[in-house]
FIVOMI-726406 format. One line per 2 residues: number of its first residue (from 1); their letters; for each residue x, y, z of N, C-alpha, C. Coordinates in steps of 0.1 Angstrom, whole numbers, plus 5000, padded with zeros to 4 digits. Atoms other than C-alpha are relative to their C-alpha. Layout:
<rs>
NUM> A> X,Y,Z,X,Y,Z,X,Y,Z; ...
</rs>
This chain:
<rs>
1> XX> 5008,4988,5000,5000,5000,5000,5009,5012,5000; 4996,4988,4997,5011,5036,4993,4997,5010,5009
3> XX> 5006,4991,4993,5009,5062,5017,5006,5012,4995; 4999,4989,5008,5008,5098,5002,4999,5009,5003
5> XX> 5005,4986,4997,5005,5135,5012,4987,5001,4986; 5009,4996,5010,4973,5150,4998,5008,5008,4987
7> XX> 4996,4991,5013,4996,5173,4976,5008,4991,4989; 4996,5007,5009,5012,5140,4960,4991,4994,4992
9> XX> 5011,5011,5005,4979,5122,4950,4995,5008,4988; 5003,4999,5011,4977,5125,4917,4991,4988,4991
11> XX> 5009,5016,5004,4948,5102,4912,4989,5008,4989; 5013,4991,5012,4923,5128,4887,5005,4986,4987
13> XX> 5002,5005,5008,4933,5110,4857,4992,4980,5000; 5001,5010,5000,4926,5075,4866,4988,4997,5009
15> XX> 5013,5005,4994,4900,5077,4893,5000,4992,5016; 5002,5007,4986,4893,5064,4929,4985,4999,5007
17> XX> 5012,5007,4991,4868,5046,4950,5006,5007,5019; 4990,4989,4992,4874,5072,4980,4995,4999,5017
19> XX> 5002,4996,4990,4865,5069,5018,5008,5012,5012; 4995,4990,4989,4872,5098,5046,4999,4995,5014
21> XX> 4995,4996,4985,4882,5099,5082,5011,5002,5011; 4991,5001,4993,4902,5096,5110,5006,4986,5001
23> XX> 4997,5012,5003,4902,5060,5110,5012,4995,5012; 4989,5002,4986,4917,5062,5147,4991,4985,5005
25> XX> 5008,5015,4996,4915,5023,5156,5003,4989,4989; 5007,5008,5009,4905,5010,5126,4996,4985,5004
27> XX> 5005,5013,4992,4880,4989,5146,4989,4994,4991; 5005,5007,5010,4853,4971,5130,4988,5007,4990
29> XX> 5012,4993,5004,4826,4997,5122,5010,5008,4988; 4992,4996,5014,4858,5011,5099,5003,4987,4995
31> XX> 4995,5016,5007,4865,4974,5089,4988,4999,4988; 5006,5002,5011,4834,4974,5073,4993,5008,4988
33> XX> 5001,4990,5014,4832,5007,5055,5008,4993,4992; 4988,5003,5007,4867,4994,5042,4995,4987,4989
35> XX> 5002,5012,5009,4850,4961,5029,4989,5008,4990; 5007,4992,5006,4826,4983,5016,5004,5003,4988
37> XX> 4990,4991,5005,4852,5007,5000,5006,4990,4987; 4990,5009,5003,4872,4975,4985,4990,4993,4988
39> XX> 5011,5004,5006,4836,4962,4968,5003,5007,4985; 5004,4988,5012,4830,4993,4949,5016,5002,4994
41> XX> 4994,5000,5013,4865,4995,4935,5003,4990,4996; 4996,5010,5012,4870,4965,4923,4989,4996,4993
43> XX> 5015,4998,5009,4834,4969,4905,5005,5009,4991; 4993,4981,5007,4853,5006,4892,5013,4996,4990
45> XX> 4988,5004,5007,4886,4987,4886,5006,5014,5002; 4990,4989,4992,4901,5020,4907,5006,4991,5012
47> XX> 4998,5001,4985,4921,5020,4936,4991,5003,5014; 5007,4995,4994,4908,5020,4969,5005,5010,5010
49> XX> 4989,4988,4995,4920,5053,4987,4992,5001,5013; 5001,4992,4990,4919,5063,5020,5001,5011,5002
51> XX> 4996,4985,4996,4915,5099,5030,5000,5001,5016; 4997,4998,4984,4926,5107,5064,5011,5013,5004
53> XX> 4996,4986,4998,4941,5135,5083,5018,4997,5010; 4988,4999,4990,4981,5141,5101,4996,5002,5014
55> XX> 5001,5003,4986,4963,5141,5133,4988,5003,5003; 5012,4998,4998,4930,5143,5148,4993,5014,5000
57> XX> 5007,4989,5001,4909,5171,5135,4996,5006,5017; 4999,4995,4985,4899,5175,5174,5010,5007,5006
59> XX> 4991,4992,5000,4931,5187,5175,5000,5016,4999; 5001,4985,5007,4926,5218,5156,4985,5005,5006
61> XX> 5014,4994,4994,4885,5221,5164,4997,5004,5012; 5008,5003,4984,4883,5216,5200,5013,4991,5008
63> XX> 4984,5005,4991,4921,5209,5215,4999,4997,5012; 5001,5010,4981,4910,5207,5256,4991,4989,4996
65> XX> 5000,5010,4997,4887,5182,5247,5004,4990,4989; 4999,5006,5016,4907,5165,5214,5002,4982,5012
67> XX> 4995,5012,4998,4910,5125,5223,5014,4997,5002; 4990,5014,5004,4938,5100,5231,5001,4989,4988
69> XX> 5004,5006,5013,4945,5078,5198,4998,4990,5005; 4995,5017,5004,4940,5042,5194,5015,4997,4997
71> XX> 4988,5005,5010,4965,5037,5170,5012,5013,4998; 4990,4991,5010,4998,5058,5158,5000,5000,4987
73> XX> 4999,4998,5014,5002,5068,5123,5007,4987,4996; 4993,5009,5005,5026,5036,5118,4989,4988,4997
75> XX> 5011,5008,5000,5001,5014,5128,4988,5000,4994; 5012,4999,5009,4968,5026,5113,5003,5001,4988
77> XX> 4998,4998,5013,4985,5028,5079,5000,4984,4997; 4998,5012,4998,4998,4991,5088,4982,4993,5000
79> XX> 5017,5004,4997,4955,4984,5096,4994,5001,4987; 5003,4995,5011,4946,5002,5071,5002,4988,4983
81> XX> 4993,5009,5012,4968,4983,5041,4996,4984,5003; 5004,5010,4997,4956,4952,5060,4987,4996,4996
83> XX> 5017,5001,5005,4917,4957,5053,5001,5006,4988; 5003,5005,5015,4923,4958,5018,5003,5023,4993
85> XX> 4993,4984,5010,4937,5003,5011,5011,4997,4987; 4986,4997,5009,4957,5004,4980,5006,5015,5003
87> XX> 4990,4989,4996,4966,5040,4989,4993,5006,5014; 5001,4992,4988,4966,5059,5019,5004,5016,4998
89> XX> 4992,4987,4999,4966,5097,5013,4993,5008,5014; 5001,4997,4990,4971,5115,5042,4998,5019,4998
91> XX> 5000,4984,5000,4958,5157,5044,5003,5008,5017; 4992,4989,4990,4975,5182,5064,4988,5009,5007
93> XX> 5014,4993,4993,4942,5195,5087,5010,5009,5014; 4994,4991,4991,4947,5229,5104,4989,5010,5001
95> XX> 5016,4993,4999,4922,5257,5109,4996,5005,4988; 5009,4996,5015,4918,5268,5071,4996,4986,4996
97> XX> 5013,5015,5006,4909,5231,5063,4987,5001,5006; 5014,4999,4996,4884,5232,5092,4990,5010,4997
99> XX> 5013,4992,5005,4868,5265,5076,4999,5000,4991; 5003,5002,5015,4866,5251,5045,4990,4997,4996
101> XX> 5014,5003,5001,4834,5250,5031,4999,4984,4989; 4998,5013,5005,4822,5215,5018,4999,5002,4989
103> XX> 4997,5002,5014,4818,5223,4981,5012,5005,4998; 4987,4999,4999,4852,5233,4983,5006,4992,5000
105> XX> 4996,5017,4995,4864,5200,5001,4998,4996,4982; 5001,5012,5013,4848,5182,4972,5006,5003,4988
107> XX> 4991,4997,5012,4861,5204,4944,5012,4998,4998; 4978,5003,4997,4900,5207,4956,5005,4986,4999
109> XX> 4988,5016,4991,4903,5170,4973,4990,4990,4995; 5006,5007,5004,4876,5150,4960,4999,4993,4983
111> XX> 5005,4999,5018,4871,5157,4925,5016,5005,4992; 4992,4994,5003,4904,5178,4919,5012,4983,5004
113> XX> 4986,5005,4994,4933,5154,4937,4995,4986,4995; 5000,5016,5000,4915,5118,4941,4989,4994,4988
115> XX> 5004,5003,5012,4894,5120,4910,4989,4987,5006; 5011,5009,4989,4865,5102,4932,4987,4994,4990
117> XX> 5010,5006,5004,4841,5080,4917,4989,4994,5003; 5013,5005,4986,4824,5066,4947,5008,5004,5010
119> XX> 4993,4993,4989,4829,5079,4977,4987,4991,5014; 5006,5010,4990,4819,5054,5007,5005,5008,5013
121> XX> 4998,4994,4985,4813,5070,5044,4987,4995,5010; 5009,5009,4990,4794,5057,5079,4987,5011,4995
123> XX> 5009,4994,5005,4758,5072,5077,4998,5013,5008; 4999,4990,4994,4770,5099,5103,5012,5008,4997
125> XX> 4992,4994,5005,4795,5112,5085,4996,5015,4997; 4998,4982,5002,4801,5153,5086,5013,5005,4998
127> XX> 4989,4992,5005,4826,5176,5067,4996,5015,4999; 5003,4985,4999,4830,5209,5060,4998,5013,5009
129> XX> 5006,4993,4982,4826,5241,5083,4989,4998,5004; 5009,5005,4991,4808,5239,5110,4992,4983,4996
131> XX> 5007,5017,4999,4806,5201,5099,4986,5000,4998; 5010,5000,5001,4773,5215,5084,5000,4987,4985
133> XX> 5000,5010,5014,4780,5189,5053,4994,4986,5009; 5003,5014,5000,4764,5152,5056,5000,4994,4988
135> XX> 5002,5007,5012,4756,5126,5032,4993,5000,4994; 5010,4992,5011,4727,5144,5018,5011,5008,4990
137> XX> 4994,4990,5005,4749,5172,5009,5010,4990,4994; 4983,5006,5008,4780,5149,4998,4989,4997,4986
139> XX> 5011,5008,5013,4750,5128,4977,4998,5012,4988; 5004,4987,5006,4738,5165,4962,5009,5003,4989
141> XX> 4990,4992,5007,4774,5177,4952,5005,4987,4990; 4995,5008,5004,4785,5140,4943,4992,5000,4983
143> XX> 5007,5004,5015,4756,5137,4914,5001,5009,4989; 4994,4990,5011,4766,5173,4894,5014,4999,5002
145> XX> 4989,5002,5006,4802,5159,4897,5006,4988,4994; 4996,5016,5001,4802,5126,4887,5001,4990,5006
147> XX> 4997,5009,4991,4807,5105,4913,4986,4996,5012; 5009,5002,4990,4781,5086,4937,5002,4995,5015
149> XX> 5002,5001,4984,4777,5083,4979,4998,4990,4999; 5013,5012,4988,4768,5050,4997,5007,5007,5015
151> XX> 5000,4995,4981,4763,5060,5033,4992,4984,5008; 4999,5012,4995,4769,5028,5052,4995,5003,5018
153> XX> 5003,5000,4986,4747,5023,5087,5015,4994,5009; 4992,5003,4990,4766,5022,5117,5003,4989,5008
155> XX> 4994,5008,4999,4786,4990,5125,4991,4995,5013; 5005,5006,4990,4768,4970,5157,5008,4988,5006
157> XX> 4991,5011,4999,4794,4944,5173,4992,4987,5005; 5004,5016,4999,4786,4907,5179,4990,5001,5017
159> XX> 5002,4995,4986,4765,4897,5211,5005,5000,5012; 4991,5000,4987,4777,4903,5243,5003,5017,5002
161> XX> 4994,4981,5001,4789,4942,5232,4991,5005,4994; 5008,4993,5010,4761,4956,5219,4997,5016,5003
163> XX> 4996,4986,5003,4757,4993,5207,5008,5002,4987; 4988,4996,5013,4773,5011,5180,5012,5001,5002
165> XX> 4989,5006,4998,4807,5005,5174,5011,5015,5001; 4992,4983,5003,4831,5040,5178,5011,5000,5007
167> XX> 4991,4996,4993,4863,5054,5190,4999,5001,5010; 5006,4997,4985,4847,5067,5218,4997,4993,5010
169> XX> 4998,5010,4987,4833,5041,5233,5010,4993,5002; 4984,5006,4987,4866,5019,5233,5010,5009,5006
171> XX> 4997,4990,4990,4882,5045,5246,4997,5002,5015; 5007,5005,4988,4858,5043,5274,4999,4987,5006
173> XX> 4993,5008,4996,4864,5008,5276,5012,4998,5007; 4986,4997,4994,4901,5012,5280,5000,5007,5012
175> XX> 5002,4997,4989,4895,5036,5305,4995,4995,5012; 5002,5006,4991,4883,5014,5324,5003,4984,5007
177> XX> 4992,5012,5004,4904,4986,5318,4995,4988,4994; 5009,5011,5008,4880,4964,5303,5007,5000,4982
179> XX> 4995,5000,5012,4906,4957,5273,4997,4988,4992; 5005,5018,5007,4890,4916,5263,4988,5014,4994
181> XX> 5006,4995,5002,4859,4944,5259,5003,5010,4987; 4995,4994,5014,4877,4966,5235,5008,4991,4987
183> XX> 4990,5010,5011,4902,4940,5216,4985,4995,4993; 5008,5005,5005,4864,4928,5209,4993,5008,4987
185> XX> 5007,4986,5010,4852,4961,5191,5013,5004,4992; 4986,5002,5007,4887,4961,5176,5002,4991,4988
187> XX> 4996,5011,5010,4890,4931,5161,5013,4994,5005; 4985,5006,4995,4923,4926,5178,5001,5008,5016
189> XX> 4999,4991,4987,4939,4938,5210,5005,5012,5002; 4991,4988,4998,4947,4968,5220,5017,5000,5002
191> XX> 4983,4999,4999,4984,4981,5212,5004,5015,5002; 4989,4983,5001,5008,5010,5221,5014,4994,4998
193> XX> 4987,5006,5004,5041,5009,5203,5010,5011,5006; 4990,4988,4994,5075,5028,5222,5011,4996,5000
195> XX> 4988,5003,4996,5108,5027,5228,5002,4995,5012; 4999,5006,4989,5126,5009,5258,5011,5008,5007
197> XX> 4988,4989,4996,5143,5033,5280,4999,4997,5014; 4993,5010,4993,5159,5028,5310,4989,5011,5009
199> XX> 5009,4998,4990,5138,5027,5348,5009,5006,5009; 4994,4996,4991,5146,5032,5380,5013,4984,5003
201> XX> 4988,5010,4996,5168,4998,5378,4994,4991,5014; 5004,5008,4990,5146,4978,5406,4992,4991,4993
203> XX> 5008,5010,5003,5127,4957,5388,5010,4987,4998; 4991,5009,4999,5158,4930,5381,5008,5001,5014
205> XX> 4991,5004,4985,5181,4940,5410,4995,4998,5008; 5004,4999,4986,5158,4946,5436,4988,4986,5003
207> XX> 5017,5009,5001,5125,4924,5430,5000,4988,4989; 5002,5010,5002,5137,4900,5410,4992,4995,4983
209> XX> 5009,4999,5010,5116,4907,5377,5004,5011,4994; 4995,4987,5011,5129,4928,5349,4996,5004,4991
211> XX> 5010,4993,5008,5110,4949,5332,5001,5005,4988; 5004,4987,5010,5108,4970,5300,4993,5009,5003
213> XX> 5006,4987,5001,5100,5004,5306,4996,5004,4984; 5005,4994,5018,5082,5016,5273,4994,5013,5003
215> XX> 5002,4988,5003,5080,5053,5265,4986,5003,4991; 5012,4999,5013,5046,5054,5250,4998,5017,5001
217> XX> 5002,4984,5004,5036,5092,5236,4988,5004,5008; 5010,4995,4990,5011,5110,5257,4989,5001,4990
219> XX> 5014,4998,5010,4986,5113,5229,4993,4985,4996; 5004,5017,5001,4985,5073,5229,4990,4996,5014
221> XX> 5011,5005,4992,4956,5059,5248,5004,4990,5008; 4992,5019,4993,4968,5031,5277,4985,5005,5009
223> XX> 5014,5007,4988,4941,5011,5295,5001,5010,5013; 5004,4998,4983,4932,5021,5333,5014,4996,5009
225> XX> 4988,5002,4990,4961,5020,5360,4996,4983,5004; 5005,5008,4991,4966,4984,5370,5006,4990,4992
227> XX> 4990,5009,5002,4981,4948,5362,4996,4994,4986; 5008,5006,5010,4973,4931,5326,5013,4988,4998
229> XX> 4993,5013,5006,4984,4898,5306,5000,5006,4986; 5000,4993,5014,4992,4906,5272,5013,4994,4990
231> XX> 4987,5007,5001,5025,4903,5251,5004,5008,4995; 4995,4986,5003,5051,4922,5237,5008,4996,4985
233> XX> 4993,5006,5009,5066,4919,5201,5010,5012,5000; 4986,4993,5004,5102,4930,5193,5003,5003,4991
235> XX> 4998,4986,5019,5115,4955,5159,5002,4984,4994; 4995,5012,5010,5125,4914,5145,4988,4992,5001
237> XX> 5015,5008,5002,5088,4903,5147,4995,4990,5010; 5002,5011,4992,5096,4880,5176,4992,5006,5011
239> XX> 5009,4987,4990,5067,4884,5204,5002,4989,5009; 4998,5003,4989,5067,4872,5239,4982,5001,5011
241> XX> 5008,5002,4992,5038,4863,5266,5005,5017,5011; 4995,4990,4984,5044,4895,5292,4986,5009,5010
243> XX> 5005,4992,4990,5034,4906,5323,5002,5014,5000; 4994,4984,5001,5025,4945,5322,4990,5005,5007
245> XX> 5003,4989,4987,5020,4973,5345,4995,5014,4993; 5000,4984,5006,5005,5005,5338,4995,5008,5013
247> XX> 5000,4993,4987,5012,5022,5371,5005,5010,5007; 4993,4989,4997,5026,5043,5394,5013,4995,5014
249> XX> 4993,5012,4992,5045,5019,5414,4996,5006,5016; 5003,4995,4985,5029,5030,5450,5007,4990,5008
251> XX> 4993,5008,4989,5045,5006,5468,5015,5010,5005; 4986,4993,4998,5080,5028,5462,4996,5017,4999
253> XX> 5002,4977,5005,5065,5066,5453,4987,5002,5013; 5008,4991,4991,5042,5088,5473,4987,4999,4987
255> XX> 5009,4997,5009,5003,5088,5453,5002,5011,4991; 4997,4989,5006,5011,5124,5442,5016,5001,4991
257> XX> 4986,4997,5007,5047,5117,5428,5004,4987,4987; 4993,5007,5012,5064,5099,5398,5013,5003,5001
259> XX> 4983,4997,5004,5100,5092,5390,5004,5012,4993; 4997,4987,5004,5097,5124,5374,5001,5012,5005
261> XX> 4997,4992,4993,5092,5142,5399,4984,5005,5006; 5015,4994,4993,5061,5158,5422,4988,5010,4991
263> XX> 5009,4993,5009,5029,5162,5405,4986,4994,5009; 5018,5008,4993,4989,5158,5414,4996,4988,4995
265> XX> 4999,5015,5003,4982,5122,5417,4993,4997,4985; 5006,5007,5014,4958,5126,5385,5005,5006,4986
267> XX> 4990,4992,5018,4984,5148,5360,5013,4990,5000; 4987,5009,5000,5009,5117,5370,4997,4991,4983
269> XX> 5002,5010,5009,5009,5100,5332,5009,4984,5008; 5003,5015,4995,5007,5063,5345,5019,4993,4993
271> XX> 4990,5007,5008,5040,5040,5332,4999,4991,4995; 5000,5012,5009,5043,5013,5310,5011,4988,5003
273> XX> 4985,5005,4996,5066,4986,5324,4993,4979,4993; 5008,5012,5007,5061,4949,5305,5016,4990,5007
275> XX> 4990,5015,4995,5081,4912,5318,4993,4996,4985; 5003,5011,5013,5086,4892,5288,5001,4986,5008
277> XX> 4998,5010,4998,5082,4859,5297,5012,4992,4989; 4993,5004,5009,5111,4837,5289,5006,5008,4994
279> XX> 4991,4989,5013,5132,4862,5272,5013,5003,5011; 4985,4992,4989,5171,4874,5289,4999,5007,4987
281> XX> 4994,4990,5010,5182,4901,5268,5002,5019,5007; 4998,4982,5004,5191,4941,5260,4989,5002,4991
283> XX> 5009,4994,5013,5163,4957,5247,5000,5015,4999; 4995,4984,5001,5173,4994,5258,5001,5006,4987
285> XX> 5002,4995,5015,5164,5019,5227,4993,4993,4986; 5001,5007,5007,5148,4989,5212,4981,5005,4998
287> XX> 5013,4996,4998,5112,5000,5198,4988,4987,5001; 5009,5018,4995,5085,4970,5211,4987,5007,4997
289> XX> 5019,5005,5001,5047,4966,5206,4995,4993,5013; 5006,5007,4988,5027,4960,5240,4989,4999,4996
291> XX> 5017,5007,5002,4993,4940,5234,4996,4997,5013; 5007,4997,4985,4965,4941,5264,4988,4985,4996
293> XX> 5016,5013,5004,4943,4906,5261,4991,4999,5010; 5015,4994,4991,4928,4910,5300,5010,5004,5008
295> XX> 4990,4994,4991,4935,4925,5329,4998,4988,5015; 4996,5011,4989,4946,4905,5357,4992,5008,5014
297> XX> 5006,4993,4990,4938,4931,5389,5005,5010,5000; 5002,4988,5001,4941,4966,5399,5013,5005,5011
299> XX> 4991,4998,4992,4974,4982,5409,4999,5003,5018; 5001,4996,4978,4980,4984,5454,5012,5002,5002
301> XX> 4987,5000,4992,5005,4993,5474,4999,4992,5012; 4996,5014,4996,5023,4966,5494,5009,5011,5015
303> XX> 4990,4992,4993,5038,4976,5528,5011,4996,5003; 4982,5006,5003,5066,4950,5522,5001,4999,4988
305> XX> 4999,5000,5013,5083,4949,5494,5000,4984,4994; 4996,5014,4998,5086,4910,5503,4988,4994,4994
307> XX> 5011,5000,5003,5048,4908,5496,4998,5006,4986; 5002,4995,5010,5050,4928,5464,5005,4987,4990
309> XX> 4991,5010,5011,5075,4903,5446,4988,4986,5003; 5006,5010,5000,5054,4873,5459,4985,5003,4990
311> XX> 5009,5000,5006,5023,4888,5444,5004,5002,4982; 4997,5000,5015,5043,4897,5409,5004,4984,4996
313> XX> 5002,5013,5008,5051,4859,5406,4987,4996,4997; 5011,5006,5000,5016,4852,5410,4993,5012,4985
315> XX> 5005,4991,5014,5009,4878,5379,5002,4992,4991; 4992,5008,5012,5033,4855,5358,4993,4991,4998
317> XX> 5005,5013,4996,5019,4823,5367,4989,5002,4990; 5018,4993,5007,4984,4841,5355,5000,5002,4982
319> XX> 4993,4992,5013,5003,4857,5326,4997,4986,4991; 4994,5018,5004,5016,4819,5317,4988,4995,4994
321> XX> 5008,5008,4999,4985,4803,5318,4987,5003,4990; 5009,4998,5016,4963,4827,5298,5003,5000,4986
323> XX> 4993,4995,5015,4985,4837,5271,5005,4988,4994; 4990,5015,5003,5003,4803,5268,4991,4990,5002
325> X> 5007,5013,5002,4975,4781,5275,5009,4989,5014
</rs>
């Protein structure tokens, strides 16, 4: 799959089968626009294009309350090319895009750049300023430019999870660590990908259990504080069963403080520390993939440290048995 700046997509002569969004996740309610998407061009005998933005329009519209991602740009392109994109063009959204009026949109980027012939979006789909555009209005502009709308109902997941399927809510799942509940509206499990940089140095010397600290980006969404089973893959594809923490290590800090230094116990960003099962090595600077399949229980503080280590074997054990069978 290619991935493109809008100012590279030079798709007018030839034509595209075109969906829009953010496509933060790409959980199943975008899985099945995408199969949607993937229909209509190989009916067209176009490519199927992604349109998507450098970073969440909430960003630019409404920055205190813009979201946490799902995914990183590496990853959702990775998602993306998986459910069936031949290109991926990505537009540069800033506040003249957001007061762009939608017959604009369609003229410049639709009709101008991706030479659109069907243009596939959920049935809540809005563009343009003030996001006054929908799929009436795309339908309107689409039929005096050649190209036709499907406006695809909103995704419903299997039962057990029922409701519509959205960013939002797993988000809301995650937050509350219910990650078997999101990996389900996903399609897979939840991942944050980071580099491995160095801790406080007590998880091997002191306790016995050596950890990976992973640097995940603050704009990346991690589950609810507290212990999970999951695994971790390494930059050579190889993945590992691991025990992971997303905590604040209270047993050793004060609620209000982090290794970084004193802050209010709820502007502390949480940490990411993962046990590979089975694994010795150096992974310092090495960039890893942590997956969340359940959560085991809810980080405590221990008033021995003797008691802490006894309860992290019993995480392993846990770890072992789900992930490994």
């Amino acid at each position: 799959m290619q991935v493109v700046p809008l100012e590279e997509a030079n798709l007018g002569a030839i034509g595209s089968a075109v969906t829009i969004g953010a496509y933060d996740g790409v959980h199943l309610g975008h899985r099945l626009l995408l199969r949607v998407l993937a229909e209509r061009a190989d009916a067209l005998g176009v490519p199927a294009v992604v349109l998507t933005f450098d970073r969440h329009p909430a960003t630019v519209t409404r920055p205190a309350l813009a979201p946490a991602l799902l995914t990183d740009p590496e990853q959702k392109y990775e998602l993306l090319a998986a459910c069936g994109a031949d290109v991926t063009v990505v537009m540069h959204f800033d506040a003249s895009r957001a007061a762009e009026e939608a017959e604009g949109f369609v003229d410049a980027v639709l009709v101008g750049a991706l030479g659109a012939r069907t243009v596939v979006v959920g049935e809540d789909f809005h563009f343009g300023r003030g996001r006054h555009g929908d799929v009436g209005v795309l339908q309107t502009l689409g039929a005096a430019r050649g190209f036709d709308v499907v406006g695809v109902p909103l995704a419903t997941p299997a039962a057990g999870h029922g409701g519509v399927v959205s960013s939002t809510r797993i988000r809301g799942l995650l937050a509350e660590g219910d990650v078997a509940s999101a990996a389900a509206l996903l399609a897979r499990p939840h991942e944050v990908r980071g580099a491995v940089v160095h801790g406080d140095g007590r998880g091997g010397a002191e306790l016995g259990v050596p950890t990976a600290n992973v640097a995940v980006p603050d704009w990346l969404a991690l589950p609810a504080v507290g212990i999970y089973a999951g695994r971790c893959r390494r930059a050579d594809g190889s993945s590992y069963a691991a025990a992971i923490s997303v905590g604040r290590r209270p047993t050793f800090y004060e609620p209000a403080s982090g290794p970084g230094g004193t802050l209010p116990g709820s502007t502390v960003r949480p940490l990411l520390e993962a046990h590979l099962l089975d694994f010795s090595g150096d992974l310092y600077g090495e960039r890893v993939a942590v997956s969340f399949l359940t959560r085991l229980r809810e980080e405590r503080r221990f008033e021995r440290v003797e008691d802490l280590v006894v309860q992290m074997h019993d995480d392993l054990a846990q770890t072992r048995a789900i992930v490994c069978g």
